[in-house]
N, C-alpha and C positions, 0 to 999 in steps of 0.2 A: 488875849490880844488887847493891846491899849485903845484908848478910847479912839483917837487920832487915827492910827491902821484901819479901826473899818470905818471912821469918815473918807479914808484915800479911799479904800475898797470899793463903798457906798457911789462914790462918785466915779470910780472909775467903770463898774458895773452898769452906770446910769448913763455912762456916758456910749459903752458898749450899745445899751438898749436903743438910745436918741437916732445914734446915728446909724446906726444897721440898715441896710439898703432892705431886708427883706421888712415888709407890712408885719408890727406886732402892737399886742396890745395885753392890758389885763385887766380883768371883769372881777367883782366882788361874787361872793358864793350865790346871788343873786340874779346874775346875771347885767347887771350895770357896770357902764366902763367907769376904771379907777385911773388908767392912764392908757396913752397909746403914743405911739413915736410917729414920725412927720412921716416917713412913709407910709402908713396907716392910714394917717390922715388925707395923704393925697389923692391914694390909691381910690378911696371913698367919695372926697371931695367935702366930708365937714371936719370942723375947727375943735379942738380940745375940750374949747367950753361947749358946743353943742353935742359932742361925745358923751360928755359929762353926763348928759341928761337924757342919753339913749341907753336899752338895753342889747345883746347881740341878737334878740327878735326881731328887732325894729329893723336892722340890717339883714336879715337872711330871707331870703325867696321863698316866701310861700310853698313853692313845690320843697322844698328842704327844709319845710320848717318839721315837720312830722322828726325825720329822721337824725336831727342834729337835737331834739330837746332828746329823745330818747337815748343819746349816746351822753348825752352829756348829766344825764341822771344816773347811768352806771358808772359815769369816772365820779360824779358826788359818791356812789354806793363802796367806791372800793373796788371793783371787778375787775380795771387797769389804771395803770398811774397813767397812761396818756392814749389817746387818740387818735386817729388821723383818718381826714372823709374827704372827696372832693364837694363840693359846693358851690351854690351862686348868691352871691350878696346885690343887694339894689343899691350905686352910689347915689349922691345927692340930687345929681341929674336925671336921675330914672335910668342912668345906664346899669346893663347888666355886667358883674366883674365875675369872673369864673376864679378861685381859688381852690389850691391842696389846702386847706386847714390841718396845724397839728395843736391839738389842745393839751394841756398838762398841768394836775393841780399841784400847788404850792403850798404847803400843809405846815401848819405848826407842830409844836414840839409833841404835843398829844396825841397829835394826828388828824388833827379838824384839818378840813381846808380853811386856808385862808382867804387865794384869790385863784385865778386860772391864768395860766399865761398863755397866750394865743399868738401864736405866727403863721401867715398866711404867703402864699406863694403863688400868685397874680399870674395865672394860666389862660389868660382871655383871648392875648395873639392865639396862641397855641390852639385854642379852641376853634376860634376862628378860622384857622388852618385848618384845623381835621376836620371840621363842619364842611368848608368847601369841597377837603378832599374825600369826603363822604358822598357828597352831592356829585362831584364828577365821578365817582365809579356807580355812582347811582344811573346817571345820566349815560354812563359807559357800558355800564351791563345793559340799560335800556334798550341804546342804540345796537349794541351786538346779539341779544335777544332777538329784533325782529330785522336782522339782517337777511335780506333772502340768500346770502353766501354761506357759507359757513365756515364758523370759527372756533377753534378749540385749542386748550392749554394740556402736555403732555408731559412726562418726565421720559426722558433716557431710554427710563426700565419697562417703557411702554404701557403703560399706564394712564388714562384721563385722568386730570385734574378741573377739567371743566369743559363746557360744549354749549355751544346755543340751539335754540329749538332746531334751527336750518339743516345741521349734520344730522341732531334725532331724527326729521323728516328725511332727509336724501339717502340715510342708511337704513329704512322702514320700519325703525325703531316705535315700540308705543308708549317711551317714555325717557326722560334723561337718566333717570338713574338705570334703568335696566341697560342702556349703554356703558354709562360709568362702570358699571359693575366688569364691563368686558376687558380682556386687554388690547391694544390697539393694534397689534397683530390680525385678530381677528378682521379687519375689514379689509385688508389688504389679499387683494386676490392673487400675486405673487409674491411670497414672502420675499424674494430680492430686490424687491423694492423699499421696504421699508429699511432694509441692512444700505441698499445703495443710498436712499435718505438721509438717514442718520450719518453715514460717512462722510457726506457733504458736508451738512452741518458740522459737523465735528471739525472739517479739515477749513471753510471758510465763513463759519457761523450763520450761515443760509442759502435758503435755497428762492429761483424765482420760476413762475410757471414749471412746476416738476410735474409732468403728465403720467399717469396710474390710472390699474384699473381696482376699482374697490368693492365690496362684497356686501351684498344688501342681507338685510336678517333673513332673506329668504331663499338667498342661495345665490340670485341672477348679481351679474357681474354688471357695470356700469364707469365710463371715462370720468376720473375729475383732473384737475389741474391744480397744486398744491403750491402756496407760497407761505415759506414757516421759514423763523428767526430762531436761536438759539438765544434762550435768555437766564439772567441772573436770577436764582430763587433768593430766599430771605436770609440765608444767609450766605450771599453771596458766591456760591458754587453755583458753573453754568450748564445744567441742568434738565432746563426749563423748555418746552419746542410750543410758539406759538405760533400756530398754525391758520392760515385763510384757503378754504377747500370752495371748488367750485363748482358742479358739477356740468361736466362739457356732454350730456347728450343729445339736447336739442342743434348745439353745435354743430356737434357732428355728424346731424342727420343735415342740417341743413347744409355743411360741407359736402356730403356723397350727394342730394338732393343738386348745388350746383357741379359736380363733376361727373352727373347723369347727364346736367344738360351740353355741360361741353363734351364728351361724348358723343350727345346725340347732334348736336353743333359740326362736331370733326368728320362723322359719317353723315351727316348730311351734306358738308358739301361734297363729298366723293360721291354719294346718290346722285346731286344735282347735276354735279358735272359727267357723270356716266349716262344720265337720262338724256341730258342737253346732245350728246353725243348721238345716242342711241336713235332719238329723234330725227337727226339727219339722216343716218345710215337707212331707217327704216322711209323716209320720205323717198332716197335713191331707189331704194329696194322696189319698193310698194310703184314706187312712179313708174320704175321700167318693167315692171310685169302690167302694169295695167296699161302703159302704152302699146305692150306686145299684144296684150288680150284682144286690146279693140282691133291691132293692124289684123292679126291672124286670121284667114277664114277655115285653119284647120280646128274642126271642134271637140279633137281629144285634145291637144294643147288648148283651147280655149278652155277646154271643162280643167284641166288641168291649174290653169294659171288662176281660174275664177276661184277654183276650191284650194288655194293659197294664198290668193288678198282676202277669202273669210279669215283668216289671222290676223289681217288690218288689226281690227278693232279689239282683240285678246290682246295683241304688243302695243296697241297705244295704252290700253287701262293700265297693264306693265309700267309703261311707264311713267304714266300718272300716281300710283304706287310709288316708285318710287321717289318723285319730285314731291309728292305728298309727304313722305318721311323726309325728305331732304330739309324743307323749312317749312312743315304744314302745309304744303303749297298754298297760292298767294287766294283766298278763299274770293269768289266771285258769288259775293254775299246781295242777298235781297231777302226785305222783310218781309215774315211768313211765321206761321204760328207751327211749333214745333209737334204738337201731337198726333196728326195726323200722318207727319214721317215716320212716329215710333209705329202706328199701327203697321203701317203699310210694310215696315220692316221684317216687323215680328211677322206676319203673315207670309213672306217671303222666306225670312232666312229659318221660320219650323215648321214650315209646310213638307208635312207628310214625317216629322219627327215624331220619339217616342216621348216627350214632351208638354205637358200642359201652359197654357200662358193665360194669364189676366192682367190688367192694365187697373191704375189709379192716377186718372189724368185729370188734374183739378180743371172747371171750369172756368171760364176768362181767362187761361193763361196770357201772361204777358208775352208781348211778340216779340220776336229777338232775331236780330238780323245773321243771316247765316247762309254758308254755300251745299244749296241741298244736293248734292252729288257727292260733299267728302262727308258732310255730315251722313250720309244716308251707311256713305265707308264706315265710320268707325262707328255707329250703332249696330251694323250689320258684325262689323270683327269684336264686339262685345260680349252678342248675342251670338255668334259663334262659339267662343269660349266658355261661355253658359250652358251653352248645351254640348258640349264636348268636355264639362266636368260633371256630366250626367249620363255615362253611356248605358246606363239599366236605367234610364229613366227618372224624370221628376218634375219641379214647376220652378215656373219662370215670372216672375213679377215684373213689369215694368211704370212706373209712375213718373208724373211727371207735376211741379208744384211750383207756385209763385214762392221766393227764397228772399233774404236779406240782402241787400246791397244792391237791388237793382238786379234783381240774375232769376234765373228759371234753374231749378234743381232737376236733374233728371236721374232718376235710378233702375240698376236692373239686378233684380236678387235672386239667384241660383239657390237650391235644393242641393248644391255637390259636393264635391268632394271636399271641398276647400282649398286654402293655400296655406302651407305651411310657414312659420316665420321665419324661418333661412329665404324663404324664395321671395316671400313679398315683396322686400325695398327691391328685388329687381325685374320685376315683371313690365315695367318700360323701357328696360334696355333692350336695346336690339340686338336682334340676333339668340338674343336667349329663350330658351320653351326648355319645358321639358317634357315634350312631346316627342316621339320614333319620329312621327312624319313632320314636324313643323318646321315653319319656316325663323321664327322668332320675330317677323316685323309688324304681326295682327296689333299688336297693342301700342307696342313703338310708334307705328304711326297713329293709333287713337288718340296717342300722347301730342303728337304734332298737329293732328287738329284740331284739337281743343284747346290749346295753346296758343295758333294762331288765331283763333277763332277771340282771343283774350279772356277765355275762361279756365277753368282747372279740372283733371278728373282724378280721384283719387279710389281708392280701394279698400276697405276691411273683409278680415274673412276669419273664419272658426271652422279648422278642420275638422273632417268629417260633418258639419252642419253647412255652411255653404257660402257665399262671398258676394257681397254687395258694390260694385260701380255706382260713385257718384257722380253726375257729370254738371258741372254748371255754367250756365252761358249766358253771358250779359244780355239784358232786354235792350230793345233798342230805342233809340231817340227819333226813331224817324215816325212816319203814318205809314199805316199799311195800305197802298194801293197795288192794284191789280195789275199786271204786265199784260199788254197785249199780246194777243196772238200769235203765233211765227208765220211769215207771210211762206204761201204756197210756194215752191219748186218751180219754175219755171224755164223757159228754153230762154238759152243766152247767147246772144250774136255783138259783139262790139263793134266799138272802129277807134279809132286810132291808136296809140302804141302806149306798153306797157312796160316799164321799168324796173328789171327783179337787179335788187342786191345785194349781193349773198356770196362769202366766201370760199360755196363750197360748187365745185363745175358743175358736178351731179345734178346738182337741184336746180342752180341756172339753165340745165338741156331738157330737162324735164316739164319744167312752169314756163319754158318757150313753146315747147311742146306744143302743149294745152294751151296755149294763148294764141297761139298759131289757129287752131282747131277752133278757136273761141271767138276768131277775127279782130283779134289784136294782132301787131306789129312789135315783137318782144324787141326790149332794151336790154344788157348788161352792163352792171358794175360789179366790181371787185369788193370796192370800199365805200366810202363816204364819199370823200375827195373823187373819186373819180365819177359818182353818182354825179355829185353838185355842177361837173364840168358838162357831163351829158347834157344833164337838163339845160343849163344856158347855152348850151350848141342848138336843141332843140326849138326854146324859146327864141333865138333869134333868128329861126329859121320860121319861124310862128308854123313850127307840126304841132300839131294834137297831141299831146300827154293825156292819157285818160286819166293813167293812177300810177303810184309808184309804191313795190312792195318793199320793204327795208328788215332785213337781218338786224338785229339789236346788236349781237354779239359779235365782231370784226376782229379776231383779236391779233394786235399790235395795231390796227390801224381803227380810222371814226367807225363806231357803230351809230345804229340808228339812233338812240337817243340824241348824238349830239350831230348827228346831217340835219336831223328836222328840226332840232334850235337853228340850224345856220342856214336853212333852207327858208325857215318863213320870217328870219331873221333880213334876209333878200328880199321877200315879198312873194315868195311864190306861192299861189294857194292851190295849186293842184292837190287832189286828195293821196291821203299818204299812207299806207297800212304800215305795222308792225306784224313783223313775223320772226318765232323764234322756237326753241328746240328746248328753251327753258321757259314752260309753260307758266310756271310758276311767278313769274316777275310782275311785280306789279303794272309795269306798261301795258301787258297784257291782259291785266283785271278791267283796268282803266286807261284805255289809251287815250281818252280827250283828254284827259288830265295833262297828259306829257306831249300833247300838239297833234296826236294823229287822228286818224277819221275812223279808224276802225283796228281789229287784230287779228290774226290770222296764227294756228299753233298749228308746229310739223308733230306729227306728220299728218298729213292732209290726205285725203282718197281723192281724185283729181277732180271728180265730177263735184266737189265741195268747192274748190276756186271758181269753178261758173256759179254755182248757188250764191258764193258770195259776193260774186260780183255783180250781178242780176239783184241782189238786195240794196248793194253799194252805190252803184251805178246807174241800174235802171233807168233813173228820171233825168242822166246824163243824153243818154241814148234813147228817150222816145222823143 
């Protein structure tokens, strides 16, 4: 080759090297730079002449210095003609440059090297990049790790590819890999579900809320709710099932938990409105045998009629029962320390059982306001139940404790039989026992007065060892004072006229009756409206109104509640009773509340409207 060719060469080669966009350079056998081209330069950020006088030590990171002199003594030894490492160089700014390095020595004709020639490949975005995208799958497993849901990655062929602690915990696994190891068939407690899953997916690449029931490592079944996407694997074939699992059991306990109480919602109002009912019928009943008893002086019909209102008071408790389940009936609460009912209970409802009892009733119980008549009910259908899952016999624990939140804990623990867990979630439902002789409303209504009472009773049990009622009942806000006495029975003679309102004949002929007998001068109304006309016929005749008794319940036309708004909305302050069939209302708990002077519940024994009235009235009429 003439002299001239490889000056073109020389320069055409130099000119390749200059301008090449990739970072090159070359070091003497030294390690000193002998040249380096302008991207080299840039990429670092120093000048040819200060190149000059650096070595590629001076340039390389510390952490890479180890590994690059060692490779670069076997390409001196001969072992390969070139190299290639990743690494990080320090530029003149202290930035760090991440490059591919490929090294290759340049050897003379003998074989020495002469220089090395280095090209580097400026990977620092790149770096930057998969540093972030490290940090977010870091940050991404983090967060799917301690997801309380659970999330897991599957293939097709059912198979885990991955799972966060949530599904190891809700499928009672004792570890992620012993899951992985399974295939995902296995949790699926009808396999047609996982064939209908994957279908979906297939056919519209996901699925949203898929409800299943899935299989715990220990056999028992359990609701979740599945949303899983069908997704691209790595190379691109859609494969991939990411799945968010949920598990629905508290759900669903607390869905049947509100469709017990609408339930006991829908048969309470048919209770209340067959008691409401039953109340008048028995008021006619009860009134016209007891008006016949007193006319009669024959004394086999009297003994007769007498040993048939003893049932009075068996059909009002009836029907307190049931207004009680209807809506807890409306509780005629006063505060009072609760331990002293539980004795008095227990002494009653296992008197002369095969039965043992002891009691653990903390001292200072907190007081708690409460109606000791329903309460006394449903300790007694508790304590019934207790010992009727003991018919050979056992013991009965009852205590009672100061509890969290303001509440009195009460509990009553059985020796029996237990309850199985098929039967448990429904042992508040009404109408259900599984008892030959039961009725099914002992606990149902327990349920209702605890409830209205604004507490909770709940239940555990271990068959064959025995089952524990918890009952808890807010303490009160009020002070504990003492209620007066009930004032003595007394003869009752009135005088001026009495006003019954009430839609139904029977009981208007009846409360005339006895008012009559009582030396009142009875009034009727029908309705409201027809009440309000009487009375200002009355008042502008200036008679006497002693009192006026008012039906709550008129239906289609005013009941009492809204005569005695428009009543003293006029000015009138004759005293005003409520009387009603639906014992349970609250006018009835509380009638000053709602304008009246007092309350009066059907059915009534006749000789109870003078008692009441002689209370009411008395200091009218002395």
């Amino acid at each position: 080759m003439h002299q001239r060719d490889i000056s073109e060469s020389d320069q055409y080669f130099r000119r390749i090297f200059e301008d090449n966009p990739m970072p090159m350079a070359v070091t003497r056998p030294d390690g000193h730079f002998e040249d380096a081209n302008a991207a080299f330069e840039q990429m670092l950020g120093y000048s040819a002449e200060e190149l000059g006088k650096m070595t590629f030590r001076d340039l390389t990171h510390p952490e890479n210095l180890e590994e690059s002199t060692r490779q670069l003594q076997r390409l001196m030894a001969g072992e390969f003609p070139l190299f290639r490492t990743e690494k990080r160089y320090i530029a003149r700014d202290g930035r760090v440059v991440w490059g591919v390095t490929t090294v290759s020595a340049v050897r003379h004709s003998d074989g020495s090297i002469r220089s090395k020639l280095v090209m580097v490949q400026d990977i620092t975005e790149r770096h930057i990049r998969e540093k972030a995208l490290r940090s977010s799958e870091q940050s991404y497993r983090y967060l799917v790790d301690n997801l309380n849901v659970g999330v897991f990655r599957s293939n097709l062929e059912g198979h885990f590819l991955h799972a966060n602690q949530a599904v190891v915990e809700m499928a009672g696994y004792d570890s992620l890999e012993e899951l992985l190891a399974l295939p995902t068939s296995r949790l699926y407690t009808n396999p047609q579900d996982r064939q209908r899953l994957v279908e979906e997916l297939l056919r519209t690449g996901e699925v949203h809320a898929f409800e299943l029931l899935s299989t715990r490592k220990d056999g028992s079944s359990y609701p979740i709710s599945m949303t899983a996407k069908l997704m691209q694997n790595s190379v691109g074939e859609q494969n991939t099932i990411l799945g968010i699992v949920e598990d629905l059991s508290k759900r669903k306990k607390a869905e049947e938990a509100l469709q017990q109480t609408q339930r006991l919602e829908s048969l309470g109002m048919l209770a209340g409105g067959i008691a409401h009912d039953f109340n008048n019928l028995l008021t006619s009943i009860f009134g016209f045998m007891e008006i016949a008893h007193n006319a009669t002086s024959d004394n086999k019909i009297q003994a007769c009629l007498g040993d048939a209102l003893k049932a009075h008071d068996r059909a009002v408790a009836l029907t307190k029962q049931l207004l009680t389940f209807a809506r807890g009936g409306e509780p005629h609460c006063s505060p009072g320390n609760i331990a002293p009912l539980l004795q008095s209970a227990a002494r009653f409802v296992l008197a002369g059982k095969n039965v043992s009892c002891s009691f653990d009733l903390e001292e200072g119980l907190p007081i708690c306001d409460f109606d000791e008549h329903q309460i006394s009910q449903m300790i007694n259908n508790v304590l019934i139940n207790a010992q009727q899952a003991m018919p050979n016999g056992g013991h009965i624990e009852i205590g009672a404790h100061r509890s969290t939140c303001n509440s009195v804990h009460i509990f009553v623990r059985d020796t029996g039989v237990g309850i199985t867990a098929d039967v448990l979630p429904r042992i508040f439902d009404p109408f259900f026992t599984t008892k030959k002789t039961g009725s099914g409303l002992g606990l149902a209504i327990c349920h209702s007065i605890v409830m209205k009472h604004g507490g909770r009773i709940e239940v555990e049990s271990t068959p064959e060892v025995g089952s524990t009622f918890h009952i808890y009942l807010p303490s009160s806000k009020r002070l504990l004072s003492l209620s007066p006495p009930p004032t003595e029975s007394r003869a009752y003679h009135g005088v001026g006229s009495v006003l019954i309102m009430d839609d139904e004949p029977n009981i208007r002929t009846i409360l005339g009756e006895v008012l009559s007998d009582l030396g009142h001068t009875p009034l009727f109304a029908r309705n409201g409206a027809e009440a309000l006309q009487l009375l200002q016929r009355e008042f502008r005749a200036q008679r006497n109104v002693a009192a006026v008794f008012m039906d709550l319940t008129i239906p289609g036309s005013m009941g009492g509640p809204e005569t005695i708004s428009e009543l003293r909305r006029q000015g009138f302050t004759v005293p005003v009773f409520a009387m009603s069939g639906y014992n349970d209302n609250p006018v009835m708990a509380r009638p000053q509340d709602f304008g009246f002077n007092g309350s009066l519940c059907k059915p009534m024994r006749l000789r109870d409207l003078g008692d009441f009235l002689a209370r009411h009235l008395i200091k009218n009429n002395s």
